[in-house]
N, C-alpha and C positions, 0 to 999 in steps of 0.2 A: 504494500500500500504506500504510495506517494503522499508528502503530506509535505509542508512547505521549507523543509529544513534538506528534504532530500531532493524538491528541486533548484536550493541556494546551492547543493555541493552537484546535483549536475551543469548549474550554471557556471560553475565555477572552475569544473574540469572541462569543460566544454571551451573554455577560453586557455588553459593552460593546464595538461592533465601529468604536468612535472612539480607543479606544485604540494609542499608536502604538505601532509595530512594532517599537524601538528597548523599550520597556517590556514587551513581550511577549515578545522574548529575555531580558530580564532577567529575567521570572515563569518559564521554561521551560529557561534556561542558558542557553541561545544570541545570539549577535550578534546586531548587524540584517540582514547579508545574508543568511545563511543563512536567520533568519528569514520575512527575504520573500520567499525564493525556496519557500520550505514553504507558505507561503498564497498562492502564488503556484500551485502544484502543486496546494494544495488546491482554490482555485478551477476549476481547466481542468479539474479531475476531477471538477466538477460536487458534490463536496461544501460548500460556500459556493455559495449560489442566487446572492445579493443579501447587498447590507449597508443597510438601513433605521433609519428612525428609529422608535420605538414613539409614539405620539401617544396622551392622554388625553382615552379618548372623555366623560369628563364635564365635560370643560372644552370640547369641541367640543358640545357640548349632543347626543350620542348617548349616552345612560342606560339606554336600554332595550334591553337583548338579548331575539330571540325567536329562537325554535327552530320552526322551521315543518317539520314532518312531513306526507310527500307521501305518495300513495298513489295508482298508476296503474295502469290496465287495459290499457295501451299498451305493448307490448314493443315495440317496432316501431326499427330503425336512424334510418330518418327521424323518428319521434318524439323519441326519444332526442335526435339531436342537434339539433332545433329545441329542445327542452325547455334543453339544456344550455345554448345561445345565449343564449335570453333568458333564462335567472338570472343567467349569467354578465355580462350587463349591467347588472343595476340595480348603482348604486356600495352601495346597504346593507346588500349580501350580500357578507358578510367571510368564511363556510368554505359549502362545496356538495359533500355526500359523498351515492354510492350507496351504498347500504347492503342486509344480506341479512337476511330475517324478513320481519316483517309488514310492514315502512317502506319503501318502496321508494327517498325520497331524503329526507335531511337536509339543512335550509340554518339557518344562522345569521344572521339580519339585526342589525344595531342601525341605530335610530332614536331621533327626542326623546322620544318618547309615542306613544301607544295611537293618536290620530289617522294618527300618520306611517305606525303600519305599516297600518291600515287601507287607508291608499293606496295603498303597497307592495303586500298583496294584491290588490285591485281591477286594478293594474295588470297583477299576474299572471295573475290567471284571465281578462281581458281580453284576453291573447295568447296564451293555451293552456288547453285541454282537460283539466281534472284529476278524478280516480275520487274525493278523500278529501283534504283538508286537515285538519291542528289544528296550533293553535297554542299554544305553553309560553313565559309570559315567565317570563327571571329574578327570580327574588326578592333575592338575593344572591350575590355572585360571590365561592367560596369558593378556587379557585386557579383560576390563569391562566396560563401563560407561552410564552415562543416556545422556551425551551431544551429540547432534544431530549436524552432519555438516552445518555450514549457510552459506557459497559459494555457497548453488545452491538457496539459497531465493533470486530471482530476485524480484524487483516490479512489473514485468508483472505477476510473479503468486500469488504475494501480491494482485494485485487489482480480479487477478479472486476467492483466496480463500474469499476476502471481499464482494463480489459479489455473492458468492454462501451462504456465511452467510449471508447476508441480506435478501435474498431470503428464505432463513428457519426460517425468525422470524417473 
């Protein structure tokens, strides 16, 4: 169950998840044990995935985000998830959403340049069968972030997400 101490400390790992947990009671009142027994619960409850580092894709010389819009004639389960496999393999494919309308699937690659994704595609339609690609680069990346809104984490969906994890262990 969610309640408003444990979304100050996922707001707060959410912006820096190096900070210790000794300062995290301090920003929220609390100790350190209680503390880490809370992101400690938050974790097992599956709300904390992972705690990552953000890296700077332009100092990694990946500049270029594209937005590759798929379009299939292929409903198919085996489709499907041969399709899913091989996106999910190229490393410079960073998000991969179905999507409902005219799109059928959303991927976000980044790469150095125009040549890299060139490959990247080639490599795709190389291993699969596609109705309709286009592709969108960035021109400007006007917000960005991994932090997730916590105004709609009520405790009523606190105890049913707790509830469907315990259920799966």
């Amino acid at each position: 169950m969610l309640d408003e101490l444990d979304r100050k400390i996922l707001a707060i790992l959410q912006v820096d998840s190096t900070i210790s947990v000794q300062d995290i009671g301090d920003k929220v009142g609390l100790s350190a044990t209680p503390c880490w027994r809370r992101i400690q619960k938050l974790e097992n409850a599956g709300y904390i995935r992972r705690r990552v580092a953000l890296l700077d894709p332009e100092k990694l010389n990946l500049g270029v985000s594209v937005f590759i819009a798929v379009k299939t004639n292929q409903h198919n389960a085996e489709w499907v998830d041969r399709f899913r496999k091989i996106v999910i393999g190229f490393p410079e494919v960073v998000d991969f959403f179905r999507l409902s309308g005219d799109v059928d699937y959303l991927i976000r690659a980044v790469v150095p340049d125009i040549r890299a994704y060139d490959e990247l595609y080639r490599r795709l339609i190389e291993k699969i069968d596609l109705y309709d690609v286009s592709s969108m680069f960035a021109m400007e990346q006007i917000k960005s972030t991994t932090e997730l809104p916590l105004v709609y984490a009520s405790a009523q969906r606190g105890r049913e997400a707790a509830a469907r994890q315990s259920a799966t262990v």
